[in-house]
N, C-alpha and C positions, 0 to 999 in steps of 0.2 A: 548371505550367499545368494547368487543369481538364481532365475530358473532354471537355464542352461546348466550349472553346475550340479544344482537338484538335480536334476535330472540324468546326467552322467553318473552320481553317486549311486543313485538309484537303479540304474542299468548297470553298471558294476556292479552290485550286490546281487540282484538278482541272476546275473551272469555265471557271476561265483559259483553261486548253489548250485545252477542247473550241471554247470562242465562236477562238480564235487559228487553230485549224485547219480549222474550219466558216464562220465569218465568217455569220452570219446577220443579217439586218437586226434590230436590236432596238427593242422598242415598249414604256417603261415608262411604268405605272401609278401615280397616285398623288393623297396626296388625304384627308380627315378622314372624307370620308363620302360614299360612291357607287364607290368605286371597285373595289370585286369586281365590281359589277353593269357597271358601265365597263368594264372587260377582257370581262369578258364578250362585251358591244354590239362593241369593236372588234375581238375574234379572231372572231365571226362574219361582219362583214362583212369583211375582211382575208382572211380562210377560201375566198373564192369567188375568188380570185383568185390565191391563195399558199401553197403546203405551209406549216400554222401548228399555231405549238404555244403552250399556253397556261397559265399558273398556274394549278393545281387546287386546288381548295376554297381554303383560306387559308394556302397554301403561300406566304406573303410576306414573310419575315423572312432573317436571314443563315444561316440553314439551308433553308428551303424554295427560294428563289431559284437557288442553286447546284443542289439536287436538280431543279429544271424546268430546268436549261440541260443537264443530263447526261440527264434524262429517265428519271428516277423518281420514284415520287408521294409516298414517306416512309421516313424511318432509326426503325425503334424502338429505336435503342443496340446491341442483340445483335451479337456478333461475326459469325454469319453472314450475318447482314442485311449488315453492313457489307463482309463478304469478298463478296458479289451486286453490290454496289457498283460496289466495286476494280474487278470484273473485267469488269463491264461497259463501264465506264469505258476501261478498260483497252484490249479491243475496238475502241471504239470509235476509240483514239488510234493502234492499230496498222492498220485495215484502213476502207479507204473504205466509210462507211455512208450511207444515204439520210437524213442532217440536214433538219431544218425551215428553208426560208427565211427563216422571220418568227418569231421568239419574241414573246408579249407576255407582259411581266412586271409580275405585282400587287408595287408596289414600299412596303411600310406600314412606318412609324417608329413609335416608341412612346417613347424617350426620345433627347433631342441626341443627333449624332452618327451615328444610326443610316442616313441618307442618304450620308454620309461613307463609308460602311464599302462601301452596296452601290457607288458609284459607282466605288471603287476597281479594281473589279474587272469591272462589266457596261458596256460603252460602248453607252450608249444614244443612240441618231439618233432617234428621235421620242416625244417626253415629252408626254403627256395628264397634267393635274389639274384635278381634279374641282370642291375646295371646301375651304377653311379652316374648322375650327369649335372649337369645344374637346375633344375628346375628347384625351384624355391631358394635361387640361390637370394634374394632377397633377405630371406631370415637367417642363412644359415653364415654367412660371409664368404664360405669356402666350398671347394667340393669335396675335400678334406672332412671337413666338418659332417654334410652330410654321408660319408661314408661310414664316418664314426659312430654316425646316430642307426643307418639300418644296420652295422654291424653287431651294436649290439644284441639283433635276433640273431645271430651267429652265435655268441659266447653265453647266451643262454640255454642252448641247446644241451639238453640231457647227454651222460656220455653212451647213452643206448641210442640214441636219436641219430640223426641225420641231417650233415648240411649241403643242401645243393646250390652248387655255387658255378653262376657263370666264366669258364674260363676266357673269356673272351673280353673280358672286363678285368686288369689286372689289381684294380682296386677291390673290386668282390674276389677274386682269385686269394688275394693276400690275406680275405678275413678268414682261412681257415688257420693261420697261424696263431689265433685265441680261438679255433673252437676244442673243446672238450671230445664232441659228438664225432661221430664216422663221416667223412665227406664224400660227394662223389659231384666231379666235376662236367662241366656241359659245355658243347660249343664246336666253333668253326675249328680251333685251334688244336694243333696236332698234337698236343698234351693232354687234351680231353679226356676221361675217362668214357664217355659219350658223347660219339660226335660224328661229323657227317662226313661221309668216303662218295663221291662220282656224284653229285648234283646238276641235277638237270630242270633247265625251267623252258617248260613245251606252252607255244605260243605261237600263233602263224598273224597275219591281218586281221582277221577276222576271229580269232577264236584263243580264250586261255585258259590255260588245262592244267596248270601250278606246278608244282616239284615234284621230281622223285627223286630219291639219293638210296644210301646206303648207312644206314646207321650201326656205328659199330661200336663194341661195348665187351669189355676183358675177353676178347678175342673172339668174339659172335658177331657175326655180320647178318643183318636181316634188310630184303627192302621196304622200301616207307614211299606212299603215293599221297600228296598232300593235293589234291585235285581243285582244293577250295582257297588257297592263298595263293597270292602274285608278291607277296612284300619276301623278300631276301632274309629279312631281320625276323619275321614273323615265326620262321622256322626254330630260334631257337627257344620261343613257348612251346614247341613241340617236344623239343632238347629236353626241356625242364621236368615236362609233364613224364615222359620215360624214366626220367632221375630218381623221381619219385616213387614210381613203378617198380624200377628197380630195386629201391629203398624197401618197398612191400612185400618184393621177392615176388613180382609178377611177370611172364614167363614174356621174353620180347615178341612172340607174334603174335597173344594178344594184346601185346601194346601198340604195335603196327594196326592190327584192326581200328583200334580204339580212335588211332589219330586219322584216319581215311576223314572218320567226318571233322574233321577239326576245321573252323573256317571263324575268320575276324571278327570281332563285336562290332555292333551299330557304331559308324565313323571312324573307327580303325584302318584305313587304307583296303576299305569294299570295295569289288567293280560294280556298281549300277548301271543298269541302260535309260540313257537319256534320251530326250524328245530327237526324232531327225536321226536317227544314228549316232546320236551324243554317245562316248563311253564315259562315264564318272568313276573318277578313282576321289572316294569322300574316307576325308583323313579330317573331320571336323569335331573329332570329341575335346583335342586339346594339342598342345603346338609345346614343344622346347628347340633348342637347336642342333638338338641329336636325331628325334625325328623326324623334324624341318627334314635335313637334310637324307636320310631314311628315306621318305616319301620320293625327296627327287631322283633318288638312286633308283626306285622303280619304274620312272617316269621315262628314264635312263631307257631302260631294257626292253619298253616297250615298244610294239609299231603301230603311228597314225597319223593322217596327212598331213594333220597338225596337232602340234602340244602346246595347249593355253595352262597358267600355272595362274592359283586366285589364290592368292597367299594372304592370310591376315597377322592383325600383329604376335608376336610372342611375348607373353607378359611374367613378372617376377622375377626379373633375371636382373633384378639390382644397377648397380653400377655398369656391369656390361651392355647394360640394353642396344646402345648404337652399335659397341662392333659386333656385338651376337648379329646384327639385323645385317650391318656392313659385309658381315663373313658369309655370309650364303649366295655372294653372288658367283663366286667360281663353280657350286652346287646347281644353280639356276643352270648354266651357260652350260653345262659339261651334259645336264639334262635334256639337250636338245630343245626350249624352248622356243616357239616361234614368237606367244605373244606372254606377255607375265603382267598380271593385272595384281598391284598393291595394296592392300587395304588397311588402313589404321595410322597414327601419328607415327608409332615404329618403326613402319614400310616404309616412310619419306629414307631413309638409310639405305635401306636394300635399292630404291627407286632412285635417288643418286646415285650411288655406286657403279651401279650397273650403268649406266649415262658415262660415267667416269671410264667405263673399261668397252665402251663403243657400243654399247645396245640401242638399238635403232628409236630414238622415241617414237616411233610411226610403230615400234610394237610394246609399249609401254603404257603404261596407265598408273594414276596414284588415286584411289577413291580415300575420302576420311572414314568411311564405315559401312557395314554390307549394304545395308537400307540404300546406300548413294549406289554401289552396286548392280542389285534388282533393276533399278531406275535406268540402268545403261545394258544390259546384259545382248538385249537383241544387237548391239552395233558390234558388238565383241565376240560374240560365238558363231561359228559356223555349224552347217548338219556333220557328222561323223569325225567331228572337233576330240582328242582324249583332252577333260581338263580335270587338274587336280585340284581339288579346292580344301584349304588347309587355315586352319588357327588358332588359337588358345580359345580357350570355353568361351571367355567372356564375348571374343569377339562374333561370337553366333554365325559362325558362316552356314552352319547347317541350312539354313533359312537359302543361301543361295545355291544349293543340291538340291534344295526341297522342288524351289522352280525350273531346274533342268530337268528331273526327271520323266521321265518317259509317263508317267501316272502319278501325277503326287497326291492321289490319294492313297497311296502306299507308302507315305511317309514315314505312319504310325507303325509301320513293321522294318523300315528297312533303314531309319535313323535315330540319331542318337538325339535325346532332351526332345522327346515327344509327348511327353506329360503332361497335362492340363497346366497345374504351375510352371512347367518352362514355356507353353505354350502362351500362357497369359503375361507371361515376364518382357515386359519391351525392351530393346535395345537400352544400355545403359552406357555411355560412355567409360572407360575405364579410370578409376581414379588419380592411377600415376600417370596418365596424360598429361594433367595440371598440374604435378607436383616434378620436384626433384628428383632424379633416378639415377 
């Protein structure tokens, strides 16, 4: 048996005891895309009402999981990390400690099976998912397939429990038809059980002040001032987080309170102020072609003299990888772009295309990777430039928000992979670069 597996086994067991002797109401997350920012929305609202503990950063896999139920934020392998562990753990099974009522856990798959493994062992009463898309369609072959794999947090749900299920996603829509549990549904969509009535997004030149709407729910209407988001999609981690609320029998205006402060995680589609009147819209935690095109739609809505778009590639998308990357140029173009700067082997697609359907090469660009990037940046930006800078993890664009920023030594508070080890981590080429996809 590997260490890796050790050690899985062993934060599984230890997991077990703690949820057996603690019995905390459990609230799993999950979902192709939205759903760290969905935990989020529901451990805040959930927070006002319930000692809650919540998945940190992207602590969501068969090692992170068990370390948020024992209530530690990470193992780096080391014996004595691990022996801090033990004995914490340890503690806490011999002497009554003050446990969280509520855990909510970011619950993420990456290949079959992986739903299988946490459910073994976290018995989850109210299951939130987000949205179906392709990411990892690499492992998965279909989006079929992934639907199948986070539904089954759906059909495991207790019939006292709850599932909250994006209407707006008619793939998640459809898993309540094997759930057991009470559902209640979220979204734009006018079937919603909760969902949004008169939306308004307040923005002049200079200044943006997010949404208000009207959230209505078995015929209650309250309003909701989201002051802290600019993304359209963002709203329905808002959706989610109410669901849940609801779920708990929490009254809707403390749940409006709760969401006032609700605002994106580090590279989520943040506005930052960049150097010169730069505005940065930094969407660099990770890239699929659902929120590829998400991001442009805000990019859409916004106003400034000019919109530069720093796209990098989108990775794991299998066999589609060319027309995923082909498919975004009508998203580019409809976004009002003035200059689109490419970055990665998979950007030569989108960087074609767009050439194909008239894009001025005088405002085009194809770099192989950020580093080439940096290296060009002053010939490409202007002062009071909106640029959106976007890519999959590996492609590290964060590094090129880092150097617009207005103060990048506030990096370490206002971006994502600011950790010593991501910080030590060099550029690495992506593997499927060189291989068959």
């Amino acid at each position: 048996m590997s260490k890796k597996k050790l050690l899985e086994k062993m934060l599984r067991f230890m997991a077990r005891m703690v949820l057996r002797k603690y019995h905390p109401l459990i609230i799993g997350v999950t979902g192709s895309v939205g759903k760290s920012l969905t935990k989020e929305a529901v451990a805040l609202v959930v927070s006002r009402a319930y000692v809650t503990r919540k998945t940190e950063g992207n602590d969501n896999n068969e090692i992170g999981v068990p370390l948020t139920i024992i209530g530690v934020s990470s193992v780096d392998g080391s014996l004595f990390r691990l022996a801090l562990i033990f004995f914490r753990w340890l503690w806490m099974m011999m002497y009554p400690t003050r446990y969280p009522e509520v855990l909510v856990l970011e619950m993420g798959i990456d290949r079959p099976g992986d739903m299988d493994y946490l459910l073994e062992f976290v018995p989850v009463k109210i299951g939130v998912v987000t949205g179906v898309s392709a990411s990892h369609l690499a492992f998965f072959g279909t989006i079929a397939n992934i639907a199948k794999e986070k539904g089954k947090l759906v059909a495991s749900l207790p019939e006292d429990g709850y599932a909250i299920l994006s209407a707006d996603d008619k793939r998640v829509e459809k898993m309540r038809e094997k759930a057991s549990a009470k559902t209640i549904t979220y979204g734009f969509d006018t079937e919603a059980m909760i969902r949004v009535d008169h939306l308004l997004f307040h923005r002049d030149a200079k200044r943006v002040e997010g949404f208000s709407f009207k959230l209505n729910y078995n015929g209650k209407t309250i309003p909701v001032r989201l002051p802290k988001l600019v993304a359209r999609h963002h709203i329905a981690a808002a959706l989610a987080g109410a669901g849940v609320a609801v779920a708990l029998k929490m009254n809707l205006v403390e749940i409006a309170e709760a969401l006032e402060n609700f605002e994106p995680l580090s590279g989520r589609l943040r506005l930052l102020p960049g150097k010169e009147g730069i505005i940065l819209l930094d969407d660099t935690y990770n890239a699929s072609p659902v929120s590829v095109v998400a991001a442009l739609d805000v990019v859409k809505d916004l106003v400034a003299p000019r919109k530069v778009l720093i796209v990098g590639d989108m990775l794991e998308l299998g066999a589609n990888t060319k027309q995923e990357h082909m498919a975004l140029a009508t998203a580019v173009l409809e976004a009002g772009a003035h200059i689109v700067v490419t970055v990665g082997e998979h950007m030569r697609s989108l960087f074609d295309e767009l050439s194909t359907l008239g894009f001025s090469h005088k405002q085009m660009f194809w770099f192989p990777d950020p580093l080439s990037v940096l290296q060009n940046l002053e010939n490409i930006v202007r002062a009071e430039d909106l640029i959106l800078i976007k890519g999959s993890q590996s492609m590290r664009m964060e590094k090129i928000t880092e150097a617009l920023l207005v103060d990048p030594r506030e990096a370490k508070t206002l971006l994502c992979r600011q950790s010593r080890v991501w910080q030590d981590r060099p550029f690495v080429p992506p593997a499927e670069w060189t291989s068959e996809v």
